[in-house]
C-alpha positions as CSV (number, residue, x, y, z in Angstrom):
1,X,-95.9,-62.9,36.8
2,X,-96.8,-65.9,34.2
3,X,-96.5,-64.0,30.4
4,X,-100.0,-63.2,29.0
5,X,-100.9,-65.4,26.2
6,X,-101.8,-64.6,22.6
7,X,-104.2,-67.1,21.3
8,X,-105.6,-67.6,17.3
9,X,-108.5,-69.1,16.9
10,X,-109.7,-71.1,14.6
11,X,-113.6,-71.9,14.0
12,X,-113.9,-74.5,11.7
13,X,-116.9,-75.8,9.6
14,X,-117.0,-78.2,7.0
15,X,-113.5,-78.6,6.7
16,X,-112.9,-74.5,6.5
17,X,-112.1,-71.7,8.9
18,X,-115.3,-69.0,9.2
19,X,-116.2,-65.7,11.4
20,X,-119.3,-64.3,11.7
21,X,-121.1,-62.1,13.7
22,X,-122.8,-62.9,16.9
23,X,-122.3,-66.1,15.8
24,X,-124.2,-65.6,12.7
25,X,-123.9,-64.3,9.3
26,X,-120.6,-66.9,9.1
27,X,-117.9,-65.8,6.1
28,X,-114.9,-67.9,5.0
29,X,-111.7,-67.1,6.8
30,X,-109.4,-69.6,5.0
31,X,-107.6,-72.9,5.2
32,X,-107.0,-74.1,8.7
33,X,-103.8,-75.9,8.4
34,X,-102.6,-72.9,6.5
35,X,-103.6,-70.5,9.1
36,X,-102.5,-72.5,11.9
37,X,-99.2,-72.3,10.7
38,X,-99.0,-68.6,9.9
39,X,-100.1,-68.0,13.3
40,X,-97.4,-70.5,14.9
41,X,-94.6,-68.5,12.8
42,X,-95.9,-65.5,13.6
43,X,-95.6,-65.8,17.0
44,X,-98.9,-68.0,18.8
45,X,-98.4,-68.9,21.8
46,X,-101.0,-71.2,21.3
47,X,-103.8,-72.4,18.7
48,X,-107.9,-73.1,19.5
49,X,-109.2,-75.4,16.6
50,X,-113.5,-75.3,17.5
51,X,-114.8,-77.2,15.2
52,X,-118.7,-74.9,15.7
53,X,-121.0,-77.3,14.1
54,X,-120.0,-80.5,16.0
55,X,-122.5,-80.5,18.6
56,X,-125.0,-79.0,16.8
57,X,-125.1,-81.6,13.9
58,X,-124.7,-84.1,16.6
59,X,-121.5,-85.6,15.0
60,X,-117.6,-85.5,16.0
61,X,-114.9,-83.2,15.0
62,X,-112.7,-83.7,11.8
63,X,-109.8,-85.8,13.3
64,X,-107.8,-85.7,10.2
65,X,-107.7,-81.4,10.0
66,X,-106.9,-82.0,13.8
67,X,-103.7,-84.2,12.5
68,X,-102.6,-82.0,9.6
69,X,-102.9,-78.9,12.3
70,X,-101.2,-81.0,15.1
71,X,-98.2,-81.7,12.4
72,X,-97.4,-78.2,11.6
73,X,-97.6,-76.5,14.9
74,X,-95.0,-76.7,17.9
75,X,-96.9,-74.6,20.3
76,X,-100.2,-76.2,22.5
77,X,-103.4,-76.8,20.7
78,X,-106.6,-76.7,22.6
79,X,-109.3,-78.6,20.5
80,X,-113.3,-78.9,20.4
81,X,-116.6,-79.6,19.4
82,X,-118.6,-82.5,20.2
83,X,-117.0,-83.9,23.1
84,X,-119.5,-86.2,24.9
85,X,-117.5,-88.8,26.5
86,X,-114.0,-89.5,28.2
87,X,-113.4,-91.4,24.5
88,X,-114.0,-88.4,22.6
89,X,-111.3,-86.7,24.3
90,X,-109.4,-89.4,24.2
91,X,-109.7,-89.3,20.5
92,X,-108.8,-85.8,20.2
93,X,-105.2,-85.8,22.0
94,X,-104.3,-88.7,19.8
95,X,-105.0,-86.7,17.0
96,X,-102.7,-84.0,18.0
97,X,-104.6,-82.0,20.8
98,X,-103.2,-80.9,23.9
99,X,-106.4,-79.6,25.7
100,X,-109.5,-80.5,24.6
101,X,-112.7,-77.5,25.3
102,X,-115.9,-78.8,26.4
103,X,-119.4,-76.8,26.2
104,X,-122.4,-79.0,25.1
105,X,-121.1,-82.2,26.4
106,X,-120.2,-80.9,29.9
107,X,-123.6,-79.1,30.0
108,X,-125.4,-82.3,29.5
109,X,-123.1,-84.2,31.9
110,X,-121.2,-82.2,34.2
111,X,-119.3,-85.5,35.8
112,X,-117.7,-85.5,32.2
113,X,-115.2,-82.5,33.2
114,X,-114.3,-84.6,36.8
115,X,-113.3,-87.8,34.6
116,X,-111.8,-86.1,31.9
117,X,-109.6,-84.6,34.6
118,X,-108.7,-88.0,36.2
119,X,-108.1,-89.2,33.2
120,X,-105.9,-86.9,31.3
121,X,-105.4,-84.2,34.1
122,X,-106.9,-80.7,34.7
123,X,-104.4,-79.0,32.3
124,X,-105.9,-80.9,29.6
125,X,-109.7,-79.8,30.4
126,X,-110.8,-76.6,28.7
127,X,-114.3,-75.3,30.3
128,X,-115.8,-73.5,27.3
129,X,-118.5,-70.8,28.1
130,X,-120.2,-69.3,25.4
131,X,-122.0,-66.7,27.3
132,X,-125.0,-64.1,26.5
133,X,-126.7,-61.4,28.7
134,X,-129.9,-61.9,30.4
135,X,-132.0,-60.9,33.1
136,X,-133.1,-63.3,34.3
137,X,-129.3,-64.9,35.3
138,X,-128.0,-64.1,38.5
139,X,-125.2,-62.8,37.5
140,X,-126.1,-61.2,34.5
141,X,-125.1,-63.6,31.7
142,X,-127.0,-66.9,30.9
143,X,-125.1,-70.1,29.6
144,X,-125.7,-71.2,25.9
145,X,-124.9,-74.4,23.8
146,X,-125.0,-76.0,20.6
147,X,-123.0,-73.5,18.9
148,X,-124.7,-70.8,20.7
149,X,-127.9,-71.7,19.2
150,X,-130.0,-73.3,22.5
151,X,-130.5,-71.4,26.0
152,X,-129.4,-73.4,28.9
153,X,-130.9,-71.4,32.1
154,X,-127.3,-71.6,33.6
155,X,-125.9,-68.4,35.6
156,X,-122.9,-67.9,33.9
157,X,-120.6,-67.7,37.2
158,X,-122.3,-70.0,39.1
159,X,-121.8,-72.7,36.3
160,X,-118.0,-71.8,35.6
161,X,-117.0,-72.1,39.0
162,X,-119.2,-75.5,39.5
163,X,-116.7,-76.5,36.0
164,X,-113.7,-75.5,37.8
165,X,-114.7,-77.4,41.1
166,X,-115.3,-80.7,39.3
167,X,-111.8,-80.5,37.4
168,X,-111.6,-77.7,34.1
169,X,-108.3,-76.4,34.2
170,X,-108.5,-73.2,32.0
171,X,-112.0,-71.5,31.0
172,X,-112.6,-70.1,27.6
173,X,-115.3,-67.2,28.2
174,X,-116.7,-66.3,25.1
175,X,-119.6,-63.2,24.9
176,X,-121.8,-63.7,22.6
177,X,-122.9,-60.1,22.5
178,X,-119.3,-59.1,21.7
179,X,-118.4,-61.8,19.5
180,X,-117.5,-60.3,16.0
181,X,-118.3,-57.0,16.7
182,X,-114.8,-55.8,17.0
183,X,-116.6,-53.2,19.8
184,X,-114.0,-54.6,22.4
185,X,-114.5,-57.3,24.6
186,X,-117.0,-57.6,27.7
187,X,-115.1,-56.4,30.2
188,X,-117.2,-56.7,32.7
189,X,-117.9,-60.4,32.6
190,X,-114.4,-60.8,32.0
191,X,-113.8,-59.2,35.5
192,X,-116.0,-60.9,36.9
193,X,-115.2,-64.7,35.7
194,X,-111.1,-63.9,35.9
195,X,-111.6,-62.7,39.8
196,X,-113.9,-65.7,40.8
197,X,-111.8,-68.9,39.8
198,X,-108.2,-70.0,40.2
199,X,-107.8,-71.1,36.7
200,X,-106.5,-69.1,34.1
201,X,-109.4,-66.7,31.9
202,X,-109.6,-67.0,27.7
203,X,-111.2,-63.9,27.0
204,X,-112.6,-64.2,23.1
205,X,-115.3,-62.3,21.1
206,X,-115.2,-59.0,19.9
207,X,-111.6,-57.8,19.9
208,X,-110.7,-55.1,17.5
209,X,-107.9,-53.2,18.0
210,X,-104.6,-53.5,20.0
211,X,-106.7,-51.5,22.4
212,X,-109.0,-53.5,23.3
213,X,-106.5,-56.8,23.6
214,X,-104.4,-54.3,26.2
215,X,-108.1,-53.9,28.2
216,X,-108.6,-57.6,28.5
217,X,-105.6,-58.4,29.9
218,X,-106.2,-55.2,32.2
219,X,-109.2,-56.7,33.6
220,X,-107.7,-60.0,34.7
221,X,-107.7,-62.6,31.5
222,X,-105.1,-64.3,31.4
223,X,-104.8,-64.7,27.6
224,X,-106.5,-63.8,24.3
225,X,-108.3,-65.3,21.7
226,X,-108.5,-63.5,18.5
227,X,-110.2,-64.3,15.0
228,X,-111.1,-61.6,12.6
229,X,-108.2,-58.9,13.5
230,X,-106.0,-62.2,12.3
231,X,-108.3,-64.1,9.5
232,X,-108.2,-61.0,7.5
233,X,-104.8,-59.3,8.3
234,X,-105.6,-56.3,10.0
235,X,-103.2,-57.1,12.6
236,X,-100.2,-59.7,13.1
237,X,-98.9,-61.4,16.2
238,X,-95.7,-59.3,16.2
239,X,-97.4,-56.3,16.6
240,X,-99.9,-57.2,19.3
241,X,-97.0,-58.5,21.1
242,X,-94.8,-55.6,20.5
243,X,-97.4,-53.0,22.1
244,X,-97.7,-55.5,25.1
245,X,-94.3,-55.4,25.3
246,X,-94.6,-51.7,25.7
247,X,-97.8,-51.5,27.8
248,X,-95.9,-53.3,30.4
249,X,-97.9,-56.8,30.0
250,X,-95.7,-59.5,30.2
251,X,-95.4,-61.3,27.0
252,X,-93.3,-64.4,25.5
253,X,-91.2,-62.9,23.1
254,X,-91.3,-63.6,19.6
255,X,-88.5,-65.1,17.6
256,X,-87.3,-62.9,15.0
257,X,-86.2,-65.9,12.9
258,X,-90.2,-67.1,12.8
259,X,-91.5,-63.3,11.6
């Protein structure tokens, strides 16, 4: 069985690392090059750099945090924000990126995922689904963009799996209900996303407690993005890891030497 992956993320806006609340009510988290590297010594098996206010101010990310970022961690780094081409991508792994996440841009053209995958491959295409409840989805959850700010009318599954057809290679399934909250993640559209593709399942938004990291990975996600439990030191790496360990998840281990 592949180890479950720990995952930091950082939301970045105007050159700083926030968290907020159902994506509102945004604080200041810190430096992102300085957190980036905590995390990678701490024990990341990865790092997500969203740069939030991208697409929304209709603009592209900020290459040169990407490179500082890039420079100081040794573990993959999935970037996004404002993708909109096969260029933008481009742009980001030159900068230091080894996946790039896609929302807005893929909404808008959905062919963008297919030739991002040709070009790069699908283990560089990140399906990014920032996803809210509603009834009027078949599934339950409606698609949103823009930062979360603009209503698509997308069924949450039926749009992730049409991503995965046309060439994501990894979805990061973000609930905007949860998101912040620190109530636990949605489990239930978790479940439901991580049993109907073949791609591995981010679950992020709302983790807040070793508990509820343990449930996520119970109900099929493959890894785990955390913010708030990390931005403001409630929790390291180490010890996520360590009651994984224990739990009976499978888990890269950490180097002592990095701690």
């Amino acid at each position: 069985m592949l180890c479950k992956r720990i995952i930091p993320c950082l939301d970045v806006d105007n050159g700083r690392v926030v968290k907020g609340t159902n994506f509102v009510d945004i604080k200041d988290a810190g430096d992102p090059v300085e957190l980036a590297d905590i995390y990678y010594k701490q024990g990341a098996d990865e790092i997500c750099f969203l740069d939030i206010t991208a697409s929304h101010q209709e603009r592209k990310a900020t290459y040169d945090i990407i490179e500082k970022t890039a420079k100081k961690v040794f573990v993959p780094l999935t970037v996004g924000g404002g993708v909109n081409s096969v260029e933008d991508a481009a742009r980001l792994l030159k900068a230091g990126a080894d996946k790039v996440s896609i929302n807005s841009g893929a909404v808008k053209n959905p062919n963008l995922l297919s030739q991002c995958a040709q070009a790069f491959g699908s283990q560089c295409v990140v399906i990014a689904a920032d996803v809210k409840r509603s009834p009027h989805a078949p599934c339950g959850w409606e698609v949103y963009v823009r930062g979360g700010r603009q209503a698509t009318g997308l069924d949450a599954l039926a749009w992730i799996k049409q991503a995965c057809d046309l060439g994501a290679g990894e979805v990061l399934l973000t609930s905007m209900d949860a998101d912040g909250t620190k109530a636990g993640y949605d489990l239930e559209i978790t479940k439901l996303i991580s049993s109907s593709v073949n791609v591995p399942v981010i679950a992020s938004g709302g983790a807040g407690s070793i508990d509820h990291i343990l449930d996520a990975f119970l109900c099929g996600a493959d890894a785990a993005l955390l913010a708030s439990l990390l931005h403001f030191q409630e929790l390291t790496i180490s010890q996520i890891k360590s009651a994984m360990q224990k739990a009976g998840i499978p888990v890269r281990q950490v180097d002592s030497i990095l701690c």
